[in-house]
C-alpha positions in Angstrom: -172.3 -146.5 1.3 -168.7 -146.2 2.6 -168.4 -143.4 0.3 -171.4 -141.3 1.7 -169.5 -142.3 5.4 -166.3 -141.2 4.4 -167.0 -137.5 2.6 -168.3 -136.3 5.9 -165.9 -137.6 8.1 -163.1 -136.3 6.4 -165.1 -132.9 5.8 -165.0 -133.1 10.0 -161.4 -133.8 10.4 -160.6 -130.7 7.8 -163.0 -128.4 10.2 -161.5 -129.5 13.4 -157.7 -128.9 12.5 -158.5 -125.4 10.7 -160.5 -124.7 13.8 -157.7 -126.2 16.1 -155.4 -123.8 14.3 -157.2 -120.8 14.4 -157.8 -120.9 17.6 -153.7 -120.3 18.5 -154.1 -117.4 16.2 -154.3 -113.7 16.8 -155.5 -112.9 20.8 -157.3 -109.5 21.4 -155.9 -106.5 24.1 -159.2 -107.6 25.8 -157.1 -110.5 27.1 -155.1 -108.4 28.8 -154.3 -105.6 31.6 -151.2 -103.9 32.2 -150.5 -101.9 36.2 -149.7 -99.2 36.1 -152.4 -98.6 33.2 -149.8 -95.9 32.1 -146.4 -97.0 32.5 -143.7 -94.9 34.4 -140.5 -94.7 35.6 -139.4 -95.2 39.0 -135.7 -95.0 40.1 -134.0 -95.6 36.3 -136.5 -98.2 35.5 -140.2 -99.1 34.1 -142.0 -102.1 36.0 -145.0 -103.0 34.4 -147.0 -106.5 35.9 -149.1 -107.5 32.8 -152.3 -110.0 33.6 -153.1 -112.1 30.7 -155.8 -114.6 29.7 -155.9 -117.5 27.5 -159.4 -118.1 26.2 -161.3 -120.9 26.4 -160.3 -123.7 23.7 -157.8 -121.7 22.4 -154.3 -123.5 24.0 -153.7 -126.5 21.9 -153.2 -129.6 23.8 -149.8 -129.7 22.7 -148.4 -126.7 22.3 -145.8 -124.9 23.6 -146.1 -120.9 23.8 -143.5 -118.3 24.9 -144.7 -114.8 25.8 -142.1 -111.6 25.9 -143.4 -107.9 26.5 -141.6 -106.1 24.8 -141.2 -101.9 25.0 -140.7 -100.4 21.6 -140.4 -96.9 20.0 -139.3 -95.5 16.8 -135.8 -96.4 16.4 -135.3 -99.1 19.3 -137.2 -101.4 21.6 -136.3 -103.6 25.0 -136.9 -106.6 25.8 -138.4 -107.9 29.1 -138.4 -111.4 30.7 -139.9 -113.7 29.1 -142.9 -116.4 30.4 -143.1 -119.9 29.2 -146.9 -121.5 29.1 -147.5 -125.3 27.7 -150.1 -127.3 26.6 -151.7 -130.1 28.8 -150.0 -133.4 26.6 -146.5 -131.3 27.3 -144.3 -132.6 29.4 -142.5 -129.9 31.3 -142.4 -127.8 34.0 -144.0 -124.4 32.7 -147.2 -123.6 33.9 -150.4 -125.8 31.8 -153.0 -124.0 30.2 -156.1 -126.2 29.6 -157.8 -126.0 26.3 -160.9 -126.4 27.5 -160.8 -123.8 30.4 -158.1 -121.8 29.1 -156.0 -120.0 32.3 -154.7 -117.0 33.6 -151.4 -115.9 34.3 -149.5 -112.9 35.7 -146.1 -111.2 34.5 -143.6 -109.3 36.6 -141.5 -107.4 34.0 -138.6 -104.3 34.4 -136.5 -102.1 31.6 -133.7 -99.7 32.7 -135.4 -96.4 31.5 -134.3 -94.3 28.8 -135.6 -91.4 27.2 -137.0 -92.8 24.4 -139.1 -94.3 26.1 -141.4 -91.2 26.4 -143.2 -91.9 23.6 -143.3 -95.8 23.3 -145.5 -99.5 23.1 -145.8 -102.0 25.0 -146.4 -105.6 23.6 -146.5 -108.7 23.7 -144.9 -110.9 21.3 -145.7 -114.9 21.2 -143.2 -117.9 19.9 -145.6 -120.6 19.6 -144.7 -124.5 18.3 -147.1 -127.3 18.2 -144.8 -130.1 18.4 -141.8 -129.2 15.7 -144.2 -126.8 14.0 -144.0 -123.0 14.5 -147.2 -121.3 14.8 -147.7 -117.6 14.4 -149.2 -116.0 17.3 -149.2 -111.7 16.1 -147.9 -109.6 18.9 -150.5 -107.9 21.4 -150.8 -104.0 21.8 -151.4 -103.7 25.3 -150.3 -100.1 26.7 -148.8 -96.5 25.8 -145.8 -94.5 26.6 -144.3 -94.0 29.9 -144.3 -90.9 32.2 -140.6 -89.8 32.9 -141.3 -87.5 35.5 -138.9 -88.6 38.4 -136.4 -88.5 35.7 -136.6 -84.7 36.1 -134.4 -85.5 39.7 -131.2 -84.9 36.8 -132.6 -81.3 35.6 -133.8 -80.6 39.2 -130.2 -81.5 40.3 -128.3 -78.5 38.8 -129.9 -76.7 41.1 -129.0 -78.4 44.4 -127.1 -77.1 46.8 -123.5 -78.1 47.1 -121.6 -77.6 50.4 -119.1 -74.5 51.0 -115.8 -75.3 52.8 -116.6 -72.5 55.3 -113.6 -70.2 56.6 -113.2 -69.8 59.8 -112.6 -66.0 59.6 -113.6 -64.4 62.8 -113.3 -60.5 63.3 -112.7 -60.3 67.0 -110.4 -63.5 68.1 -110.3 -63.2 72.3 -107.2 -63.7 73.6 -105.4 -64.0 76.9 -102.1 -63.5 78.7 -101.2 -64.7 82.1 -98.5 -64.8 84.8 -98.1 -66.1 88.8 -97.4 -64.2 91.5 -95.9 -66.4 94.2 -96.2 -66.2 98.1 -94.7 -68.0 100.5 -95.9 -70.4 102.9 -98.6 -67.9 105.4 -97.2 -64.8 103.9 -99.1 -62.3 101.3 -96.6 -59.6 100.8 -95.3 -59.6 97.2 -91.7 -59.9 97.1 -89.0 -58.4 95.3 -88.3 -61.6 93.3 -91.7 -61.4 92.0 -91.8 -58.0 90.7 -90.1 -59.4 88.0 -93.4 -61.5 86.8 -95.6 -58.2 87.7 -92.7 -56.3 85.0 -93.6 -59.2 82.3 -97.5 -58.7 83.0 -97.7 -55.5 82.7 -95.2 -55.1 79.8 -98.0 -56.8 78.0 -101.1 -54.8 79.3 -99.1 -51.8 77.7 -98.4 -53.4 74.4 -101.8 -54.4 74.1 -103.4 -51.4 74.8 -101.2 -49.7 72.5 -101.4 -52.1 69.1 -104.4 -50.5 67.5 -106.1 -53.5 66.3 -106.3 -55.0 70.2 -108.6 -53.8 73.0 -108.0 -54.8 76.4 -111.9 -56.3 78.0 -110.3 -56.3 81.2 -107.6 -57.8 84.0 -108.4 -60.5 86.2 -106.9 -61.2 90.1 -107.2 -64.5 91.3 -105.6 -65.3 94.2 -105.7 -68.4 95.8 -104.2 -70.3 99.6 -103.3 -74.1 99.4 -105.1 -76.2 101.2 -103.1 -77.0 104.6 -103.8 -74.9 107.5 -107.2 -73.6 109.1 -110.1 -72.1 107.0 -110.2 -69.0 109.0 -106.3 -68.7 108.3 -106.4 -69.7 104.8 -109.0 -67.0 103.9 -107.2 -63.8 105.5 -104.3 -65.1 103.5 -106.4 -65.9 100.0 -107.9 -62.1 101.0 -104.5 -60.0 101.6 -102.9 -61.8 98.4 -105.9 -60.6 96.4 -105.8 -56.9 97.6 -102.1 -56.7 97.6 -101.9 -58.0 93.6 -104.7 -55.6 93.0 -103.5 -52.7 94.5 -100.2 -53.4 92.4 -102.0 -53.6 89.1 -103.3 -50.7 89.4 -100.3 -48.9 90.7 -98.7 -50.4 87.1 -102.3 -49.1 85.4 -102.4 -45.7 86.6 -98.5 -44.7 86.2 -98.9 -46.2 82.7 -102.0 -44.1 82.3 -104.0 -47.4 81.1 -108.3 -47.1 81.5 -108.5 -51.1 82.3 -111.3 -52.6 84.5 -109.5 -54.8 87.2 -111.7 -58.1 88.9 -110.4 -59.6 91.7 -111.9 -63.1 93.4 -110.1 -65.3 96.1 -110.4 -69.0 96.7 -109.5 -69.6 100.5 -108.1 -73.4 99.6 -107.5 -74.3 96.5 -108.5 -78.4 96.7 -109.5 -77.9 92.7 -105.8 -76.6 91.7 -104.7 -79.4 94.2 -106.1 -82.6 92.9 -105.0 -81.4 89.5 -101.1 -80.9 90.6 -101.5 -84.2 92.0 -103.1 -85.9 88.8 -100.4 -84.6 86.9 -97.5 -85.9 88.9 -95.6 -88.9 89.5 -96.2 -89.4 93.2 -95.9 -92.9 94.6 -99.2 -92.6 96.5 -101.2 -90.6 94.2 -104.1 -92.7 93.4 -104.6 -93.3 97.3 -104.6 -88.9 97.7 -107.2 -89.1 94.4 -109.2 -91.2 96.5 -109.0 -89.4 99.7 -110.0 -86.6 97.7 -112.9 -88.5 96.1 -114.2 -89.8 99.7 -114.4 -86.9 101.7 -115.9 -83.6 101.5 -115.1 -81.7 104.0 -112.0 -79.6 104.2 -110.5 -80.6 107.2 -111.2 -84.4 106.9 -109.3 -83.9 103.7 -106.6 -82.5 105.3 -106.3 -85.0 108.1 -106.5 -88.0 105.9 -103.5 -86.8 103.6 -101.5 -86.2 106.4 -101.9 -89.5 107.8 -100.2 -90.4 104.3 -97.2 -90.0 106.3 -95.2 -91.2 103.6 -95.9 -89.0 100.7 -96.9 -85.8 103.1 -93.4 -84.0 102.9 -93.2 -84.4 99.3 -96.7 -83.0 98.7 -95.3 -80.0 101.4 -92.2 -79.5 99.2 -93.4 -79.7 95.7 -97.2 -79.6 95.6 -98.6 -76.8 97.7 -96.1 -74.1 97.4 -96.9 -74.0 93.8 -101.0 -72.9 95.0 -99.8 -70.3 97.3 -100.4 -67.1 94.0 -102.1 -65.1 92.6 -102.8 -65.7 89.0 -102.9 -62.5 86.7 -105.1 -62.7 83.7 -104.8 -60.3 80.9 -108.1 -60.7 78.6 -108.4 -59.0 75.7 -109.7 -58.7 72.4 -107.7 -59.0 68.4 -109.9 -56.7 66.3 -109.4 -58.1 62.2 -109.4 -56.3 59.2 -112.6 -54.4 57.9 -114.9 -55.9 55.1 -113.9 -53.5 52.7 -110.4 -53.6 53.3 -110.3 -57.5 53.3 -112.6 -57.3 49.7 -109.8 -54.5 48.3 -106.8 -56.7 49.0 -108.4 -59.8 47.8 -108.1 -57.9 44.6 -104.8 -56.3 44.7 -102.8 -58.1 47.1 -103.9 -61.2 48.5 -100.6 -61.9 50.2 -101.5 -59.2 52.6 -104.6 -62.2 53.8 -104.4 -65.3 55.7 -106.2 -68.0 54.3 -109.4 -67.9 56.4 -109.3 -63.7 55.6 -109.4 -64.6 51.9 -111.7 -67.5 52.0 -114.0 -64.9 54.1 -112.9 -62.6 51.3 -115.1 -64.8 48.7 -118.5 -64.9 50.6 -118.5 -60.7 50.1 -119.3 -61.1 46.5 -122.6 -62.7 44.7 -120.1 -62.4 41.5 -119.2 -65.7 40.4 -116.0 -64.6 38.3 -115.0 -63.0 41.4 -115.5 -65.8 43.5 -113.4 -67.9 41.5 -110.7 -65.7 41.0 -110.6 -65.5 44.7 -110.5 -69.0 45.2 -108.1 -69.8 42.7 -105.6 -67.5 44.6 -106.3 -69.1 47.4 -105.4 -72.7 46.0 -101.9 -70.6 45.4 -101.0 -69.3 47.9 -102.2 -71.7 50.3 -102.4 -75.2 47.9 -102.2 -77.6 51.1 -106.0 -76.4 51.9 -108.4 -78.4 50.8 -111.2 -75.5 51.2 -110.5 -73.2 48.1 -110.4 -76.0 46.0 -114.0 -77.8 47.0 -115.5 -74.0 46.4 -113.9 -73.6 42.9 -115.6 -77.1 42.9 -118.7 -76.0 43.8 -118.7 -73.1 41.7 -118.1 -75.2 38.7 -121.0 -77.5 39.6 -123.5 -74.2 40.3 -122.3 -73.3 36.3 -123.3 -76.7 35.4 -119.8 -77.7 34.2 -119.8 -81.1 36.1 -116.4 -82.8 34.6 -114.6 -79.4 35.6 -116.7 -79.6 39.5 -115.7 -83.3 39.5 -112.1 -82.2 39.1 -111.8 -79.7 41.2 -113.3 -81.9 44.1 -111.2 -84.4 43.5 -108.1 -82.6 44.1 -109.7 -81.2 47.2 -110.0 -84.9 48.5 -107.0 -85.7 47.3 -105.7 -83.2 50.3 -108.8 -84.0 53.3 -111.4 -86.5 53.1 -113.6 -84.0 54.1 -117.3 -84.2 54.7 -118.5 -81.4 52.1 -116.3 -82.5 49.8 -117.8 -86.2 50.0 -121.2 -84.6 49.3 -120.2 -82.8 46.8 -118.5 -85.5 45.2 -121.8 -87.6 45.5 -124.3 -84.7 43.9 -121.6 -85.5 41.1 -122.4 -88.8 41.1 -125.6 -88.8 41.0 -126.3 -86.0 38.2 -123.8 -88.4 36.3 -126.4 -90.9 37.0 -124.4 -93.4 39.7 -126.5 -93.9 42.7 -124.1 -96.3 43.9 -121.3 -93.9 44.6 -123.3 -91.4 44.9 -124.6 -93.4 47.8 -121.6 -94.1 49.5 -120.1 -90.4 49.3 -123.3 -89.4 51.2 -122.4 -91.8 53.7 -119.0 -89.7 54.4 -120.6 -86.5 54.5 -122.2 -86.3 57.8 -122.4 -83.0 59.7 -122.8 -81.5 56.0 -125.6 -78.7 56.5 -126.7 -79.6 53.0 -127.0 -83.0 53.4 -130.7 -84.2 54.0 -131.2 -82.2 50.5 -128.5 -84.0 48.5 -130.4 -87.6 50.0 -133.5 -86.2 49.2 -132.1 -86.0 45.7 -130.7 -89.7 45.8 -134.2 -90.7 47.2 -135.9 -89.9 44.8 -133.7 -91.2 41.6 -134.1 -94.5 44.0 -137.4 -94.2 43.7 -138.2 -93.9 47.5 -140.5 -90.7 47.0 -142.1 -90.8 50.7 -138.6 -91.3 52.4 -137.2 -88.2 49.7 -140.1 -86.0 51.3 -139.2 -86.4 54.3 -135.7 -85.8 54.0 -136.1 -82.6 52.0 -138.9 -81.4 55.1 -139.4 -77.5 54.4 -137.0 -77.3 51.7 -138.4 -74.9 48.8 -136.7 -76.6 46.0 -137.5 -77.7 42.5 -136.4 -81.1 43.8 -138.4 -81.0 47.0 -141.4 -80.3 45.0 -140.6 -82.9 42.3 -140.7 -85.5 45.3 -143.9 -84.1 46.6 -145.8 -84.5 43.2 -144.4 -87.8 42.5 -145.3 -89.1 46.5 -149.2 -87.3 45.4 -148.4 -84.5 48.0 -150.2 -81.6 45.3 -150.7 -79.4 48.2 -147.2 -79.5 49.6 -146.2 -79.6 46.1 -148.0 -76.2 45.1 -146.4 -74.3 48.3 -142.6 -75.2 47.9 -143.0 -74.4 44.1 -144.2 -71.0 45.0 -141.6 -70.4 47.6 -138.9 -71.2 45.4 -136.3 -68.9 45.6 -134.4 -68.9 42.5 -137.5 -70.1 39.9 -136.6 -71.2 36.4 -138.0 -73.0 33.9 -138.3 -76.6 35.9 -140.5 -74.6 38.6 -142.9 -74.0 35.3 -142.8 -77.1 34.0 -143.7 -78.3 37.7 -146.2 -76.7 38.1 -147.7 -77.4 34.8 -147.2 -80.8 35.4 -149.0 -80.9 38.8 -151.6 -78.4 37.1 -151.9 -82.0 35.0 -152.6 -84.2 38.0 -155.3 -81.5 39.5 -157.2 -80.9 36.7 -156.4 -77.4 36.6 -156.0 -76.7 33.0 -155.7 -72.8 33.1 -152.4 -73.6 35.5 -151.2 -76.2 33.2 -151.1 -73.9 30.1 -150.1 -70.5 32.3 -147.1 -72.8 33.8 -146.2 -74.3 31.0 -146.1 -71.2 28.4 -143.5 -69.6 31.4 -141.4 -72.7 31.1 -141.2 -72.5 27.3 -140.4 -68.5 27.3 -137.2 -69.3 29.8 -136.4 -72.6 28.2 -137.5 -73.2 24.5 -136.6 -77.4 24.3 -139.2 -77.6 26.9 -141.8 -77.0 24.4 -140.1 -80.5 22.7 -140.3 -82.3 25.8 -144.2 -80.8 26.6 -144.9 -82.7 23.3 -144.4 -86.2 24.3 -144.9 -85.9 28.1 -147.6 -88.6 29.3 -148.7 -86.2 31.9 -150.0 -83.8 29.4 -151.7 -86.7 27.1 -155.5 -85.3 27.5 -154.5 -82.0 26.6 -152.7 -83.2 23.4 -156.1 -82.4 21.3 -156.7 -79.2 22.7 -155.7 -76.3 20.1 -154.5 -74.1 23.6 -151.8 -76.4 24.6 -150.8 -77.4 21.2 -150.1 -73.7 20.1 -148.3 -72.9 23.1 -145.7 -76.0 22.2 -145.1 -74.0 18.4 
């Protein structure tokens, strides 16, 4: 009898531990869903947040389980936080799973992106003990590859737009000469020991109009009456000083046989010249005259109020007014610079014969880049304390995608200004050399930079922040404008900067091919995408392993363009 008890008791206890033990065995992908469905990179790195499921009565009581997604391709794999689960007879402070519910959980998990991660897995991979016993738990399929897209931001990037240290060449520089005539106190006749000023002036209205790179605009009489005395006084004197000057001037003009337009104006008391003679001197009572001046409005208030300043009142008589009793002679005129072609011909044969804005100028009449560089390179020469000429040749080196030789060049140029174009150059650097921290903080010094909202468009979007990056870009027709658009889902904005790109190449193909991918428009994805192979033949590599092409990988079209 105890022999017919005990054969099917044991035969129990041999089912329930097989069964225990099967049940921490292998756990099916149904278990679990992975967001994004299709991982991708976003700013240098793939987040994934995975939602799993233990079954019911499959967590043993007592065991301990540690789950680790893990990214893997051929040739490499990463390895993301790991989560720790327990059994409900485990004392600890991971999250219980009961064995007779089972439970969910949900996992947060981030690699740093690279390449080969294009074509990739995502698992799961279990350590499981029951007590001091391991128990093998096989690793969980649950996603495919990740779309690298943004990471097009570093091809997008050689074309960028790197800021010019502008000259400041200007053809036709106005200039001006000027000189007093002096009158004494309720007088307008010019006197003999101010014809020497009038000689002076019109010394220079002759050399002038004979240098023949300068052209006279025209000479201006102002003549002026301080402010003590009557109004009706002050403006007979203000009047005669003007038409006595004038009618000198062009007594000078016409013996001197000079075509020159003369203006005359007169100011019948001159409270502006005034306050500023005061301003400007050391007066005991000047701040109480500022005031009076401040206060009162009308002339002869003024007047009465400063000469109740009985104090200061001779000294403003002996030094302040005689020096507004003039007329001011203003000689305006025009310095006419070198042509185009003449500044472009000595660029080439003697650039000694330029200044330094002439031969930066010299530079922006070319499209040849040898040229420019040879140009520039003189320039850092013949004038090496500039930091202009070399932030071009910097410029220049980035355009030709030679970053190391760009990143020297700019920092030589910093080395001489801390200038704002050179700080955003210095940060497309940066952040083609994949340093958004520095490339950061160079944008932050580079304010007033024309190019500027591009170059943080860039950095926006190899953050990551594709809305902000859209914005910041705005009308831009760029390959990296429309890279943002597609990855913010903006296919219509995307589709109208691609085709206003200026300068296409093969990343405005592969573009659009790409956003012919998220429409649905398959005769655009294999139109695009065979352009982008014809001007760039590694694209056709890339193509292959590209997540956003992944329902077009069976078709015989697509495939046969990628041979």
């Amino acid at each position: 009898m105890t022999k017919k008890l005990y054969l099917p008791l044991l035969a129990a206890m041999i089912f329930a531990l097989s069964s225990c033990s099967s049940k921490m065995g292998e756990l099916s992908s149904d278990y679990f869903t992975v967001t994004p469905q299709v991982l991708e990179a976003v700013g240098g790195k793939v987040p994934a947040t995975i939602n799993g499921k233990f079954p019911e009565k499959y967590f043993n009581k007592k065991a301990v389980v540690e789950v680790t997604p893990v990214l893997r391709w051929n040739g490499g794999e990463a390895k993301g936080q790991p989560a720790t689960f327990q059994g409900e007879k485990v004392e600890g402070n991971d999250q219980s799973i009961s064995y007779k519910v089972g439970g969910n959980y949900t996992m947060k998990t981030v690699f740093d992106y690279v390449p080969e991660m294009a074509k990739s897995e995502l698992y799961l991979d279990f350590k499981a003990t029951i007590g001091n016993k391991a128990i093998t738990i096989p690793s969980v399929k649950i996603a495919d590859g990740v779309i690298a897209t943004s990471e097009l931001v570093g091809q997008t990037l050689e074309s960028a737009n790197p800021a010019l240290g502008a000259d400041a060449f200007q053809r036709i520089i106005k200039e001006k000469k000027d000189a007093n005539i002096m009158f004494l106190i309720q007088q307008a006749n010019i006197r003999n020991s101010e014809l020497k000023s009038a000689k002076a002036f019109n010394a220079d209205v002759q050399d002038v109009n004979a240098a023949a790179n300068k052209k006279i605009s025209n000479i201006e009489v102002s003549a002026y009456a301080s402010p003590d005395g009557g109004m009706d006084l002050n403006t007979k004197l203000a009047v005669n000083r003007q038409d006595n000057t004038a009618k000198m001037i062009n007594k000078d003009l016409k013996k001197a046989k000079i075509d020159a337009a003369v203006d005359t104006k007169y100011t019948a008391e001159d409270w502006e010249g005034f306050q500023e003679l005061v301003q400007k001197s050391n007066l005991q009572d000047k701040e109480v005259i500022l005031r009076v001046l401040s206060m009162y409005q009308d002339p002869e208030r003024r007047e009465q109020e400063i000469k109740n300043i009985s104090s200061v009142y001779k000294t403003l008589a002996d030094e302040i007014l005689p020096q507004l009793r003039r007329s001011r002679l203003t000689l305006n005129y025009e310095v006419i610079g070198k042509s185009d072609d003449e500044i472009a011909n000595l660029a080439a044969t003697d650039a000694q014969q330029l200044n330094l804005e002439e031969l930066l100028y010299a530079a922006t009449l070319t499209n040849d880049a040898a040229k420019k560089e040879s140009i520039y390179t003189k320039a850092t020469q013949l004038f090496p304390g500039d930091y202009r000429a070399f932030n071009n040749l910097g410029k220049l080196a980035y355009e030709a995608g030679n970053v190391d030789k760009a990143e020297g060049f700019l920092k030589k140029a910093q080395s001489i200004k801390d200038a704002p174009e050179v700080n955003m150059n210095l940060g497309l650097v940066s952040l083609i050399k994949g340093d958004k921290a520095a490339a950061e903080t160079y944008f932050g010094k580079a304010s007033g930079t024309k190019e500027l909202n591009q170059s943080l468009g860039n950095l926006y979007v190899a953050q990551g922040q594709y809305d902000r990056a859209v914005n910041a870009f705005g009308d831009t027709n760029t390959n990296s404008a429309a890279l943002a658009q597609i990855l913010a889902k903006d296919y219509n904005k995307a589709k109208n900067t691609l085709a206003n790109v200026e300068k296409k190449d093969a990343y405005t193909d592969y573009l659009n091919a790409v956003l012919g991918a998220r429409t649905n428009n398959t005769s655009m994805v294999l139109s695009s995408l065979r352009n982008a192979i014809a001007k760039d033949s590694t694209l056709a590599k890339k193509a292959a392993s590209d997540l956003e092409f992944t329902k077009y990988f069976t078709s015989t079209d697509f495939m046969n363009i990628l041979k």
